[in-house]
Every structure is written in C-alpha cells, then in structure tokens.
C-alpha atoms as one frame of an Amber mdcrd trajectory, in Angstrom:
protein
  21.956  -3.211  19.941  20.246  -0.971  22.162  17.925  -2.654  24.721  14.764
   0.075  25.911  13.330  -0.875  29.469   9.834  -2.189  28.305   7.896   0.619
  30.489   9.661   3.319  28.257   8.053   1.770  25.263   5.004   1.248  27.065
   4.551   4.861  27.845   5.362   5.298  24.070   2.557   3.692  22.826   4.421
   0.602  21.794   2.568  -2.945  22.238   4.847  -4.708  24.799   4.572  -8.865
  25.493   5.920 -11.510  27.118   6.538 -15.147  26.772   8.203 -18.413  28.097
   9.780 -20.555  25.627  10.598 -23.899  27.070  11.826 -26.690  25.636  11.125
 -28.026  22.099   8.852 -24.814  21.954   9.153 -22.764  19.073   8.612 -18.725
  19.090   7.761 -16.984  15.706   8.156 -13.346  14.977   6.395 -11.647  13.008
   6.975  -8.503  10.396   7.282  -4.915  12.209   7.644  -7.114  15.729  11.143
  -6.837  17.336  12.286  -8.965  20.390  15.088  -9.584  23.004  15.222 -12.063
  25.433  17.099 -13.632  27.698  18.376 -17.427  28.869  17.855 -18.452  32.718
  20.554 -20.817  33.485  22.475 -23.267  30.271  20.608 -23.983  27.455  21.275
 -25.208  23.621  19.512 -23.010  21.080  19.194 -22.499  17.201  17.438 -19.972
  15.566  16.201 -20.395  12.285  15.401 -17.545   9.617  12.530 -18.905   7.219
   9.550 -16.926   6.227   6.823 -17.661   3.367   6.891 -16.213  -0.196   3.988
 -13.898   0.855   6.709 -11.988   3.352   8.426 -10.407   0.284   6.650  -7.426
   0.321   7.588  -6.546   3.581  11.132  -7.693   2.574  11.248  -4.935   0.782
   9.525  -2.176   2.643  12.315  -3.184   4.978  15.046  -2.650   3.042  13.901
   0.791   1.835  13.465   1.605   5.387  17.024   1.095   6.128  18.412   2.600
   3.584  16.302   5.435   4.283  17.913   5.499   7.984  21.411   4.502   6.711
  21.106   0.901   7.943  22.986  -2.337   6.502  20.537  -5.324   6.009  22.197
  -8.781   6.831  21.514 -10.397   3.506  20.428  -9.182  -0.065  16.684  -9.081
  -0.383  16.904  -8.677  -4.016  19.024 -11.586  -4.379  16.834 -13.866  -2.763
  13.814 -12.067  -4.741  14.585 -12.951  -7.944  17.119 -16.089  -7.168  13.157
 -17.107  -6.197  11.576 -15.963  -8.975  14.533 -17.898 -11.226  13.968 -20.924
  -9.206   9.864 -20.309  -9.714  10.094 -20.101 -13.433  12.090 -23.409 -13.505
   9.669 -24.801 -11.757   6.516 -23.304 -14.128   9.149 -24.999 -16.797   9.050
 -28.503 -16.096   5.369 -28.169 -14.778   4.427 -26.380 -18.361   6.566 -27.251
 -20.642   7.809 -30.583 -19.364   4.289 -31.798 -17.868   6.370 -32.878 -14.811
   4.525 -32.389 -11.574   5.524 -32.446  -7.366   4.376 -30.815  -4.392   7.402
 -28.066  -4.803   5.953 -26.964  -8.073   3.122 -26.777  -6.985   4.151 -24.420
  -4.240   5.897 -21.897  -6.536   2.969 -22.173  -8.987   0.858 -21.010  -6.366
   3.094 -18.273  -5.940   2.719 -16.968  -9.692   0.473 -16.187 -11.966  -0.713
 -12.495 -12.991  -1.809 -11.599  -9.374   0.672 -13.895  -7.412   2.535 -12.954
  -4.657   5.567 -13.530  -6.391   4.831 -11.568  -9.416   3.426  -8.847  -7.515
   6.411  -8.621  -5.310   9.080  -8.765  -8.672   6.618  -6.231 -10.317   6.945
  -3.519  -7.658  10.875  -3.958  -7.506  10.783  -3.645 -11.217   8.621  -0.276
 -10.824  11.288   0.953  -8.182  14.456   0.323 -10.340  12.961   1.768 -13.478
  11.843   4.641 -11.470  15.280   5.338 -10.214  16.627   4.622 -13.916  14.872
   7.028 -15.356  16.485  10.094 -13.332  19.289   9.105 -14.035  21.296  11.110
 -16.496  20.740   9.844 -20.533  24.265  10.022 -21.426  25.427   8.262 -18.246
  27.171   4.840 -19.769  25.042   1.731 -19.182  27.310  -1.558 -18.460  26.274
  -5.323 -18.171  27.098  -6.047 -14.647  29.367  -9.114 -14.225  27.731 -12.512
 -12.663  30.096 -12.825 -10.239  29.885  -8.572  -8.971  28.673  -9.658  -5.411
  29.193 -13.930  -5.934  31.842 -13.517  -3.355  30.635 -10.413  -0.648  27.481
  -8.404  -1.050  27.509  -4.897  -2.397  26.008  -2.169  -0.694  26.241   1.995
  -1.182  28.890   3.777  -0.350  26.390   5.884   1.627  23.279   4.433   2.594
  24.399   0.744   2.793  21.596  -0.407  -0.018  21.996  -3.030  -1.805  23.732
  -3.212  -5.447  22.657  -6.713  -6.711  20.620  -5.200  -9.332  22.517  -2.113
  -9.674  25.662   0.610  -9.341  26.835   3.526  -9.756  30.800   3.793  -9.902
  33.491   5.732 -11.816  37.066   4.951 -12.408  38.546   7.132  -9.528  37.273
   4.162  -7.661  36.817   1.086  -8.782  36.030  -0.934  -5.584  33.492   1.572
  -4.149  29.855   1.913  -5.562  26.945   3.693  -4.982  23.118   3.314  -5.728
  21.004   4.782  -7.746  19.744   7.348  -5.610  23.133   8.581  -4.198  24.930
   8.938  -7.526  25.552  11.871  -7.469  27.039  12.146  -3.857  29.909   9.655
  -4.979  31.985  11.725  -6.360  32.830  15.196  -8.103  34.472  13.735 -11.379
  33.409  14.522 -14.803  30.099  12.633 -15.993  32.207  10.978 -18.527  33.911
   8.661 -16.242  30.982   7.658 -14.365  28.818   4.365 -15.788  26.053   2.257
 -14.152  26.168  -1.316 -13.812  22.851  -3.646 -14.372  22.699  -6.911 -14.142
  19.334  -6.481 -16.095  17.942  -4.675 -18.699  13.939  -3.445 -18.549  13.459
  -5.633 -21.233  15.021  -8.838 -19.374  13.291  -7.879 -16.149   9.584  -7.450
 -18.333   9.999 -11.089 -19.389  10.625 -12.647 -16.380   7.386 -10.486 -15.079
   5.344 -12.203 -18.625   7.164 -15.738 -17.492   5.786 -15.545 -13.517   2.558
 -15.152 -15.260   2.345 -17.970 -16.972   3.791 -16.767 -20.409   4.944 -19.774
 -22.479   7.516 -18.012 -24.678   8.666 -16.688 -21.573   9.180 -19.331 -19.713
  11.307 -20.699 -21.857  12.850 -17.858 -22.805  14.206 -17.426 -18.731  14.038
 -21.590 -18.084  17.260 -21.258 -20.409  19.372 -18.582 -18.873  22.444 -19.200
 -17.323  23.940 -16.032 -16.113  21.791 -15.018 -13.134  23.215 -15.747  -9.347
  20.668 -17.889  -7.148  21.003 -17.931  -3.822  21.630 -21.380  -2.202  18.543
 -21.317   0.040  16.341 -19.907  -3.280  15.075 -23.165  -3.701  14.065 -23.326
  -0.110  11.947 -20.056  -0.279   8.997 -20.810  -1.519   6.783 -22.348   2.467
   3.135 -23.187   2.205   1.292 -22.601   5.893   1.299 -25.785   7.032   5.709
 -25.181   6.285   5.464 -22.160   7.842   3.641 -24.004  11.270   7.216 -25.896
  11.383   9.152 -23.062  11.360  10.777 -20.923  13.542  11.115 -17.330  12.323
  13.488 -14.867  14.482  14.561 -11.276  13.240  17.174  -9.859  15.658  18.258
  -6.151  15.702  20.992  -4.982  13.323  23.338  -2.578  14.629  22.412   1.259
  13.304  24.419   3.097  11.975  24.899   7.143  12.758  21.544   8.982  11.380
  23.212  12.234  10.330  23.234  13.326   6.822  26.160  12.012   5.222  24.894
   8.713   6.486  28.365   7.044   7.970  26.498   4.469   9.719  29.114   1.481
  10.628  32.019   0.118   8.836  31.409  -3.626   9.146  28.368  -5.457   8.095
  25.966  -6.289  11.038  27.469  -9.067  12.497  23.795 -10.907  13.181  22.944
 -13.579  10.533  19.055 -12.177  11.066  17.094  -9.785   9.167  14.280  -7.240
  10.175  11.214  -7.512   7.988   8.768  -4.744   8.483   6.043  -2.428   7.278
   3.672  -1.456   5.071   4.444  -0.418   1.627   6.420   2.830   2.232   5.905
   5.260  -1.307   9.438   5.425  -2.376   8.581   9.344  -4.689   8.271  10.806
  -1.663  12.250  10.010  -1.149  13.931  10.578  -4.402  16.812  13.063  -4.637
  16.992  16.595  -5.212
C-alpha cells in the first residue's frame, strides 16, 4: 500500500480529514472514501466489513473499476450478489408461499420487489453478462459450470484479476487457468474449437430469479427449490436495515495494485487484506469492451 502525505492530495483536489477514534468508538467508511491511520501506543482492535444491501451498486462499480486497472478484489462481489438474492427469494418463499413472517424477511422483502435495490442491483449484473455474452463467438461451446468451480478458492482472470463466479473462458491447453469474458481472446492462440465458456447460469435461469425478486409466484418457487447454487456463509447476514447499519463498523482498506501496463501482470498473490474497496458511480461498461 502506498501511503500519499495528505498535503499532496490536498493540492490535488482531494477532500482530506481527520479523526480520533477512542475507545468503544466506532469509525465508518464510506463508498469512494479511503483511509489509513495509525495506533499511538498498545491497543486491541477489530475491524468489521458489513455494509447494507443498498451498497451493491457500488459493489459493483468497484469491481469493474479494478478490473479495468488490473486490480484483485478481496472477495467475490458476485458471489455475495446473488448468494443474497438466493437467500432473499427464500425468504419471499416462506413469507409468500408459506405465510411465515420475522423481522429478517421483512428486511429482504424490503430489498425486492420490481424497483428494489436488490433487483435493481441483480438486473444490471444480468445486463453486463449478457452484454459480454453476446460478443462472444456463436460457435464457441457453452458448458454448465460445476457448483463447486470456486467452492474451494475464488477464480479470477488470467489477466485482469475479475472475477469468474458467473463465468470463464478456458481451453484444454490449460485447464487450471481461465479468463473472462472480455479477455478471451488474449488467453490463448489455439484453435476456436478447443476453447468453451463456463456458466453457472443460463439467461433464462438468471431472468427468473429477476421475475422471483419481484415478487413472481411461479418464480419463487421455481428458485425456493434449487439446490445447486453456492451461498456465501455471511449471505444470510447481508441484508442491514439503518438502524443495523448504526451498529456497524464498516472499514475498506487498500488492496495492493497491481502493475498498470497493458498486459495487466498486476501481482501474483491475492491481496492479502480481508477488506474490500467499494466505490463510484455507475461506470458505463460499452465504453470498455474489446476490440
């Protein structure tokens, strides 16, 4: 990590503050706002990554950002997108189907609907994949991705570090490297036919968990059912109302950056902070597609 002196960023433009945190204090970052600090003297300390289902939007400006600058990301955004929008639907089960009713689903209810924050946020992933689908080559093989593809250690691009829970390129002159959809065709130089692409998903799947976050009977039920989708562990835990969110701490820390040249090296080990940035407004992703 790379520490400015806070009068170069000053001089930059950049909004610089300052704070004390004492004792059973808590600090709370917010998206776009980086921070360093320092302790004076022995002290205990925990930081605690939480953030409310609201924040997914800039979940994912964030991630395109860093792929976009050849950056890993300490934990799989889409993963905990739709392990929450799994864990949502269950809940719009028992609530709709099952008349059952608590306070945590009634906080992922809140969440859905046709112009939830939820379903907005799965929507525009949806519209990103599919976008990137669709330049894809037609006779490019399509393959069910296996359950357990990154159950045991996250996938990410050979080149720009994104990440594959959703979906890879590969071919069979390497079957433990991958790549994503926008950098197929800097993987490798072998013949089209021994190339496939890996979903975990198909559009039609991915449309009826969309009709099921907005309230869609036959839907719900339809995903309330599944059983071959990976949740995350903290899924469940996701889904913060305000007053959960006044509770909270919320610290990003810096990830390390990887080399910004064109073949996008960047590192060879995952960032070895447990914190993730979350940042921006919604970047337009046409703009960036290959050439």
């Amino acid at each position: 990590v790379t520490q400015f002196s806070p009068s170069i960023l000053k001089s930059e433009g950049v909004p610089v503050y300052r704070t004390v945190q004492s004792s059973g204090q808590f600090v709370i970052t917010f998206p776009r706002a980086y921070h360093c600090g320092f302790s004076c003297g022995f002290n205990c300390a925990e930081a605690v990554n939480a953030a409310p289902y609201d924040w997914f939007v800039h979940g994912q400006n964030a991630v395109e950002i860093y792929s976009l600058q050849c950056r890993k990301t300490s934990l799989s955004h889409d993963k905990l997108l739709f392990g929450s929008a799994k864990e949502a639907v269950h809940a719009l089960a028992e609530t709709t189907l099952h008349g059952k009713e608590n306070l945590k689903y009634s906080n992922w209810r809140n969440a859905c609907g046709k112009d939830g924050v939820l379903t907005n946020a799965v929507k525009t992933r949806i519209k990103i994949e599919k976008e990137r689908l669709d330049q894809l080559p037609n006779h490019l093989k399509m393959l069910e991705m296996d359950n357990d593809f990154d159950s045991v250690e996250e996938r990410e691009c050979f080149s720009c570090f994104y990440d594959l829970h959703l979906s890879a390129v590969g071919c069979e002159c390497s079957p433990d490297s991958y790549s994503c959809l926008r950098h197929f065709k800097l993987f490798c130089s072998c013949e089209i036919e021994k190339r496939f692409v890996l979903v975990r998903y198909t559009m039609n799947e991915l449309s009826t968990l969309v009709e099921a976050l907005e309230g869609e009977p036959h839907a719900i039920e339809a995903w309330a059912t599944r059983n071959n989708g990976v949740v995350s562990a903290s899924a469940e835990d996701a889904c913060m109302n305000e007053q959960d969110m006044e509770r909270a701490m919320c610290k990003t820390k810096n990830c390390e950056e990887g080399k910004s040249l064109p073949s996008c090296p960047g590192t060879n080990e995952r960032s070895s902070s447990p914190y993730s940035h979350i940042s921006s407004e919604l970047v337009h992703l046409e703009s960036h597609h290959e050439t």
